[in-house]
N, C-alpha and C positions, 0 to 999 in steps of 0.2 A: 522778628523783633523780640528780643528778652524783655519777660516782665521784672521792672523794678522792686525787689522788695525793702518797704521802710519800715523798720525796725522802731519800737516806740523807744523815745532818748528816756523820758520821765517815768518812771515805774510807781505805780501806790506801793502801800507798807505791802499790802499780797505778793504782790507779782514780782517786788523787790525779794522778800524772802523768798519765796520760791528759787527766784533768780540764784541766789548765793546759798540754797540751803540749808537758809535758818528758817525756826518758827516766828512767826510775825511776832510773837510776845517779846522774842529774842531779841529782835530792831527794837522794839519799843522801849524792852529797858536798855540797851546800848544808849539811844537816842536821850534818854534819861538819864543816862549818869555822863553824857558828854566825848562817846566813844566813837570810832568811826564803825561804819560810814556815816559819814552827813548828809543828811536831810535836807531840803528846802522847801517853803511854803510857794506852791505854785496854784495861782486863781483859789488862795485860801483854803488848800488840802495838803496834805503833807504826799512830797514826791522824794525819789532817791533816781539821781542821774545816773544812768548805765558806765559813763566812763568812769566819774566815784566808786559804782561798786566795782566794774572791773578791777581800777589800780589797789583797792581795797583788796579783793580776793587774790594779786600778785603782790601784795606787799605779806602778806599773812600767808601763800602757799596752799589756797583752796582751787578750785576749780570750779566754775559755777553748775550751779546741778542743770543736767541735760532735761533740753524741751522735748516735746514730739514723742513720737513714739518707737519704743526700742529696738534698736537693728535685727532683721530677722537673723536666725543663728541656722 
């Protein structure tokens, strides 16, 4: 039997920049002047939903910065 893996939907402002590699200051003032991606207040903390920032990074032509650790060469 294959293990499931679940991918978190909700990101904080970190692991959302990370995700889209921007600096978190980045989001922050995007978020501040009304830019995308959109945020949402989830259990009173600010989240960024994976498929926001996905259509986010194919509407703009990024590619979200790679997790894990880098292919051996």
């Amino acid at each position: 039997m294959k293990a499931m893996v679940m991918e978190k939907v909700w990101l904080s402002v970190c692991e959302a920049a990370e995700y889209v590699g921007l600096a978190r200051q980045t989001l922050v003032n995007r978020r501040g002047k009304g830019l995308r991606p959109r945020a949402n207040k989830v259990a009173n903390r600010l989240r960024y939903h994976r498929d926001e920032l996905d259509d986010w990074i194919r509407s703009n032509g990024h590619e979200p910065a790679r997790r894990g650790r880098p292919p051996k060469t």
